[in-house]
C-alpha positions in Angstrom: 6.3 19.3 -2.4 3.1 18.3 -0.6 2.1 14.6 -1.1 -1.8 13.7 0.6 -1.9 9.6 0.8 -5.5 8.5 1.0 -5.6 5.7 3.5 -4.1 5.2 6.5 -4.3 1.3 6.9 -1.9 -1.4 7.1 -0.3 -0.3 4.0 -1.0 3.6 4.1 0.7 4.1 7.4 3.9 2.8 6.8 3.8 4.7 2.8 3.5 7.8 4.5 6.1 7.2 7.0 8.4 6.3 4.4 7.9 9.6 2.6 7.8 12.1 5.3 11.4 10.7 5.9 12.1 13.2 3.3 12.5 16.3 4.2 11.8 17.6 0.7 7.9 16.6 1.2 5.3 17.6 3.5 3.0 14.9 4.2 -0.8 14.5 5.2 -2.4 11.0 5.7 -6.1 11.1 5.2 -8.5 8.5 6.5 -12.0 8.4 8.5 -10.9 5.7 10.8 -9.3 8.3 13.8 -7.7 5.1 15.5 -5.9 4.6 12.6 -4.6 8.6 12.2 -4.0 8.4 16.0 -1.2 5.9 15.2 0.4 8.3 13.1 -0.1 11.6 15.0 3.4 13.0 16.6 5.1 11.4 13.9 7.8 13.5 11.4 6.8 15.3 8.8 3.1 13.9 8.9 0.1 15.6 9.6 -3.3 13.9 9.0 -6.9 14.6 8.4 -9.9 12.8 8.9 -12.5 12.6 6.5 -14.8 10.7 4.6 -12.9 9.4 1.1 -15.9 7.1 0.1 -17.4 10.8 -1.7 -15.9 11.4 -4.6 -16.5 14.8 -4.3 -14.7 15.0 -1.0 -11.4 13.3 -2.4 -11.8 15.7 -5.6 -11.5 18.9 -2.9 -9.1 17.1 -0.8 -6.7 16.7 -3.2 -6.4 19.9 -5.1 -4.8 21.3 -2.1 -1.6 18.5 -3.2 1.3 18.1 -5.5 0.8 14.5 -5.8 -1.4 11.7 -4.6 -0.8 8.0 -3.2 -4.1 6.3 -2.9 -4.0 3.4 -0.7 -7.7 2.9 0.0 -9.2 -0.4 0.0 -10.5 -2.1 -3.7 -14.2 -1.7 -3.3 -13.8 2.1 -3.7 -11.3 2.4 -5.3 -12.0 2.8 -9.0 -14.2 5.8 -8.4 -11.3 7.3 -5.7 -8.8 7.0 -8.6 -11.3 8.9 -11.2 -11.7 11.6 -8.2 -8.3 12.4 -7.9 -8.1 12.2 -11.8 -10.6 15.1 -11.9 -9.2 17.6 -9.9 -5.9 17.3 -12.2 -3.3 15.5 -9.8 -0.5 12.7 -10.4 -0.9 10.1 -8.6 0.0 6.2 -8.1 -2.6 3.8 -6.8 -2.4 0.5 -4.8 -6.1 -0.1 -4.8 -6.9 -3.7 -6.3 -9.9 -2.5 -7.2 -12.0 -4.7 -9.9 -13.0 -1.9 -12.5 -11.1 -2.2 -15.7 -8.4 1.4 -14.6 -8.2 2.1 -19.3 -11.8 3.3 -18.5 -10.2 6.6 -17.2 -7.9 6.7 -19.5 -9.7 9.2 -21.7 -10.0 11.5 -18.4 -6.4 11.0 -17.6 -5.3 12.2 -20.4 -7.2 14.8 -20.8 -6.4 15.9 -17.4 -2.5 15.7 -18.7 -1.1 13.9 -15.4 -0.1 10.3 -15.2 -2.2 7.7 -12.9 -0.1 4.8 -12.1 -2.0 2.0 -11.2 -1.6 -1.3 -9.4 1.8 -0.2 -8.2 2.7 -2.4 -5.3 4.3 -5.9 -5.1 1.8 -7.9 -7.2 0.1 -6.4 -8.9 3.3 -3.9 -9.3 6.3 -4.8 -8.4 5.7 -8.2 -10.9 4.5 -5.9 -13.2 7.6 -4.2 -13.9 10.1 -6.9 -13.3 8.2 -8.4 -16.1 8.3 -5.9 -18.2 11.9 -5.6 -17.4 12.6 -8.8 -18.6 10.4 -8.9 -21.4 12.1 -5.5 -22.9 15.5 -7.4 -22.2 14.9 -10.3 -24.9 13.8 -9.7 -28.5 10.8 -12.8 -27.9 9.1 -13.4 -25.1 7.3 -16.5 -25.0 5.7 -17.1 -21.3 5.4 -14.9 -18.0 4.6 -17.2 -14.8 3.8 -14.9 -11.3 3.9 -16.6 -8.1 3.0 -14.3 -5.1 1.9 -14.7 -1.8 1.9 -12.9 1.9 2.2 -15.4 4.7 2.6 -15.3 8.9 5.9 -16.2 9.7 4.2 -18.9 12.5 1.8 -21.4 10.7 -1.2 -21.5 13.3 -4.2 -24.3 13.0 -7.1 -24.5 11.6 -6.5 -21.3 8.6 -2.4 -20.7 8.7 -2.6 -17.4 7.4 -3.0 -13.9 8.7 -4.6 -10.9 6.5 -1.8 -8.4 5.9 -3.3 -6.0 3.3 -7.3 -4.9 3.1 -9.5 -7.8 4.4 -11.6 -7.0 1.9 -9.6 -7.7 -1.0 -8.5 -10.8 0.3 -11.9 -12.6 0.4 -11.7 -10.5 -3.2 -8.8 -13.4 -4.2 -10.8 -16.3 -3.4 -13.8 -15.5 -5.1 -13.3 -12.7 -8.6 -12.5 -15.0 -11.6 -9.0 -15.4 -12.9 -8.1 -14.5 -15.9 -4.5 -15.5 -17.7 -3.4 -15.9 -21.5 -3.1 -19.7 -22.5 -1.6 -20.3 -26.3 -2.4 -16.3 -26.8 -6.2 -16.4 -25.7 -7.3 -15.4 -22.7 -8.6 -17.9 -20.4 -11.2 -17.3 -17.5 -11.1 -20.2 -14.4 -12.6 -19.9 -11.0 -10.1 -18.6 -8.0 -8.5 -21.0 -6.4 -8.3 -23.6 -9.1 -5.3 -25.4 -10.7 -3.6 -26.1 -7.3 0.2 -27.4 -7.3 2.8 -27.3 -4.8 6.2 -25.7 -4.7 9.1 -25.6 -2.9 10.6 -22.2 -1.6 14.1 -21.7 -0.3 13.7 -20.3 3.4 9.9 -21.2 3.7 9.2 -25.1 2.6 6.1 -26.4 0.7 3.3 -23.6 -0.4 0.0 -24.0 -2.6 -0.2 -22.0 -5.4 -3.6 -21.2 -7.3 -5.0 -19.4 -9.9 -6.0 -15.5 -9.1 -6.8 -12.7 -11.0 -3.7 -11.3 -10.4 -2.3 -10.9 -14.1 -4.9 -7.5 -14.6 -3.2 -5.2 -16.9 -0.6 -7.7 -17.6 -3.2 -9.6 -20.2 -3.9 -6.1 -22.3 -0.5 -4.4 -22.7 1.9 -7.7 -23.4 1.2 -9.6 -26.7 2.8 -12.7 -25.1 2.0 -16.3 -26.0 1.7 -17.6 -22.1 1.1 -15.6 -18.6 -0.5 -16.6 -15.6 -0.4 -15.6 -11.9 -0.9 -17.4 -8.9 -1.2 -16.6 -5.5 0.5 -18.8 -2.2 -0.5 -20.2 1.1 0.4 -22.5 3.0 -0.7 -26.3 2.2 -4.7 -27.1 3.6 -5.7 -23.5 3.1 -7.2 -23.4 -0.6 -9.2 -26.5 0.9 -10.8 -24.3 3.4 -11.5 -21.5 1.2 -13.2 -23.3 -1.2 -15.5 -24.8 1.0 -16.3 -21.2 3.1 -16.9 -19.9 -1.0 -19.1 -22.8 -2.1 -20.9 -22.8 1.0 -22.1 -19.3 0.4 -20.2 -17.5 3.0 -18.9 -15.4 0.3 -21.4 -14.6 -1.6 -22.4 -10.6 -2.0 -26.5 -11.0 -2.1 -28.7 -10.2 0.8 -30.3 -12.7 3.0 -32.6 -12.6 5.7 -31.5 -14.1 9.2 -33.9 -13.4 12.1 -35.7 -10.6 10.1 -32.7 -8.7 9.4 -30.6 -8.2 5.9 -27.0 -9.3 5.4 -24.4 -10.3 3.1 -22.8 -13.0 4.1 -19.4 -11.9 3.1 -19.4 -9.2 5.7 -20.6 -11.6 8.3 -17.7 -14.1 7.4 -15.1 -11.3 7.3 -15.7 -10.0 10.8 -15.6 -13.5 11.6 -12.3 -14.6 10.0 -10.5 -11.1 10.6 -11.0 -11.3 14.3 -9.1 -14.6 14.2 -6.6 -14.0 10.9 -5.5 -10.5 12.3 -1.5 -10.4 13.1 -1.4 -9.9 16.9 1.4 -7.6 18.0 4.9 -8.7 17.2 4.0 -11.3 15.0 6.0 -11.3 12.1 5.0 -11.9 8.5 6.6 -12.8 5.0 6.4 -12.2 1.7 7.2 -14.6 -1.0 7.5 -14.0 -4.8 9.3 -15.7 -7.4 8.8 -14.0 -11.5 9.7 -16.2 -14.3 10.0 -14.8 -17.7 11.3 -17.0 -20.2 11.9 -16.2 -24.5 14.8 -15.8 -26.7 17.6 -13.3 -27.6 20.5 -13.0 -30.4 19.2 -16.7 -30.9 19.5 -18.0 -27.1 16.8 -19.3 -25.5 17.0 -17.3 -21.8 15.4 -17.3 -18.3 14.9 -14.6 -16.4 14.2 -15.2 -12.5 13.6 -12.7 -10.5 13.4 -13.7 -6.3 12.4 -12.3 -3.3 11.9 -12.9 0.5 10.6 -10.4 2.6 9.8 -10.4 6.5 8.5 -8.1 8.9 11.6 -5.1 10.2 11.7 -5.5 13.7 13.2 -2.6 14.4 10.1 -0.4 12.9 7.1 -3.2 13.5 6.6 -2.9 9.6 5.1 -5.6 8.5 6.7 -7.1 5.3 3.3 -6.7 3.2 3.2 -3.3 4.4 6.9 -3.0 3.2 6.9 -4.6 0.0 3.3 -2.8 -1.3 3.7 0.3 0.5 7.5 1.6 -0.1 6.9 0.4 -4.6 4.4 2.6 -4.2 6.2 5.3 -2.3 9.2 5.0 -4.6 7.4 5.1 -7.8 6.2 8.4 -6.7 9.2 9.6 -6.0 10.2 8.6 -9.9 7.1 11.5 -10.8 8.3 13.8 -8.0 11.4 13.7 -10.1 10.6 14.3 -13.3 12.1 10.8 -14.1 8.9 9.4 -15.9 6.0 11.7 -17.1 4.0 9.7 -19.7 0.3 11.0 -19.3 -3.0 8.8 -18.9 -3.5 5.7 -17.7 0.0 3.9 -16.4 0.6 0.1 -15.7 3.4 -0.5 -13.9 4.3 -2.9 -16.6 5.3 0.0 -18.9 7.3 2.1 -16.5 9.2 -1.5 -16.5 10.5 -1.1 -19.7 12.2 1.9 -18.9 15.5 0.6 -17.8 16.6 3.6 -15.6 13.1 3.5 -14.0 13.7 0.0 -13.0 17.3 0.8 -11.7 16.0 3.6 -9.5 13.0 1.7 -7.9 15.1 -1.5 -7.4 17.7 0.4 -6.2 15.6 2.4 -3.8 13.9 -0.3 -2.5 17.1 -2.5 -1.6 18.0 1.0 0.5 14.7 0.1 2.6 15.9 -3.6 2.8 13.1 -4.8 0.3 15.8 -7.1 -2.3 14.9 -8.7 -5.9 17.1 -11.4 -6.8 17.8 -11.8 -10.4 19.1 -14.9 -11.9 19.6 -15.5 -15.9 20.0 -18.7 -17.1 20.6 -20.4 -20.6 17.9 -22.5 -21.0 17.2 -25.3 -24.0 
């Protein structure tokens, strides 16, 4: 079975290592950066290809040449790479935390007859279908709560974080509106807003604020209360706020010295020079899911834990790890046969399939990545 993943990044790399460990596919990693292929090159079961996947046309001939397709390209482009793929007729699951509203294609996804599983890796993903899990385990759910965040092991002054998925779509948390479902209506607040702090078992104190990290979570689930917040360390949110109501942020041109640019891209080459994890640093992913409703008249909680680091023995980072191999393993689910709905897919729904569950929890405790689930009675 030949399996093309688009994107050979942070999270790409290691998703197409962890498939070409199986001898059953043949691999190809496609990406225009060539250091990033380079890294890759000599490796098992991987070939790789350089080209341009910012053309839709390009990823559209790319991929008919595939079984299946993992995009794992950054968010800005990723909308229009999904609908590429979607046109030349190919499964595929997508990690892209892209901003488009992914029921657009579902019209073209089904009529294409191939399933597109979107937001498929820890959070959005992962959360998704514990969630759904959970939810599908009680006969009323009344609230979903989502706390997620990827840290560096080392807390370093002034920022105490370290980018360990697309740069891009981090600056993307701080500033795109958040949107969760308060009393059964949807409510819209600014990113980083409605800080509290938390304690976490193994880390300490974190911040936790509001991102638009529910997406399809606040269409598919007719559920009173749901929310998700990202984590940092304490101080950070304070910092962000200032860099986004300063401007740095912002997406329109200015003109410095005669010349046009967004200030965004100015402040990201700034920060990602200083928040990139050198070599050997080790990072950590922290994620706690709370779903809480009722069942044969009990009133339950479901809990649902996990803390990740970096493998030392591969140099896989644990954002890497915990996005990458959902993704990885929910495609194995297609390669399988084990779920073929058609059209559109949140993960959400491939969580309510108990044995779908079972086999991507199960797969991903093989590669060391382990949910904790605790049920309580609760009054």
């Amino acid at each position: 079975m030949k399996i093309v993943v688009l994107g050979a990044g942070l999270v790409g790399a290691p998703t197409a290592l962890d498939l070409a460990a199986e001898t059953r596919f043949e691999v190809t990693a496609a990406d225009r950066d060539a250091e990033a292929l380079a890294r890759l090159e000599g490796k098992p079961n991987i070939r790789t290809v350089r080209v341009d996947l910012a053309d839709p046309k390009t990823v559209t001939r790319l991929v008919e040449n595939y079984d299946l397709v993992l995009s794992a390209v950054p968010g800005f482009m990723g909308f229009q790479t999904l609908g590429a793929v979607i046109a030349a007729r190919k499964s595929v699951v997508d990690i892209a935390f892209f901003p488009e509203d992914p029921f657009l294609l579902q019209e073209q996804a089904e009529a294409a007859g191939v399933p597109a599983v979107v937001d498929c890796g820890v959070a959005p993903g992962m959360s998704n279908i514990l969630a759904g899990y959970a939810a599908s385990r009680l006969e009323e759910t009344q609230s979903i709560l989502i706390y997620v965040g990827g840290l560096p092991e080392i807390r370093e002054w002034p920022y105490e974080y370290k980018a360990v998925f697309s740069p891009a779509d981090v600056l993307e948390e701080y500033t795109r509106p958040a949107r969760y479902i308060h009393n059964g209506e949807l409510v819209v607040k600014p990113a980083l807003s409605e800080l509290e702090r938390l304690e976490f078992p193994g880390v300490g104190t974190l911040e936790a604020f509001n991102t638009d990290g529910l997406r399809t979570l606040a269409r598919t689930m007719r559920i009173p209360h749901m929310k998700e917040k990202t984590l940092r360390y304490p101080g950070h949110v304070e910092k962000m706020a200032m860099f986004r109501d300063s401007g740095f942020f912002d997406t329109d041109e200015i003109e410095v010295g005669g010349v046009r640019v967004r200030p965004r891209d100015v402040t990201a080459r700034l920060l990602f020079s200083r928040w990139k994890l050198r070599e050997g640093e080790s990072d950590l992913t922290v994620m706690k899911i709370i779903v809480e409703g009722r069942r044969l008249g009990n009133a339950l909680r479901y809990t649902y834990d996990l803390l990740d680091r970096r493998d030392p023995a591969t140099g896989i980072h644990s954002m890497a790890r915990t996005t990458g191999y959902t993704a990885s393993c929910a495609l194995r689910l297609l390669a399988g046969g084990l779920f073929a709905d058609k059209g559109i897919v949140p993960p959400e729904i491939i969580g309510r399939r108990p044995e779908c569950t079972a086999f991507l929890l199960d797969a991903l405790r093989e590669r060391g990545v382990v949910y904790q689930e605790t049920v309580e009675h609760i009054s």
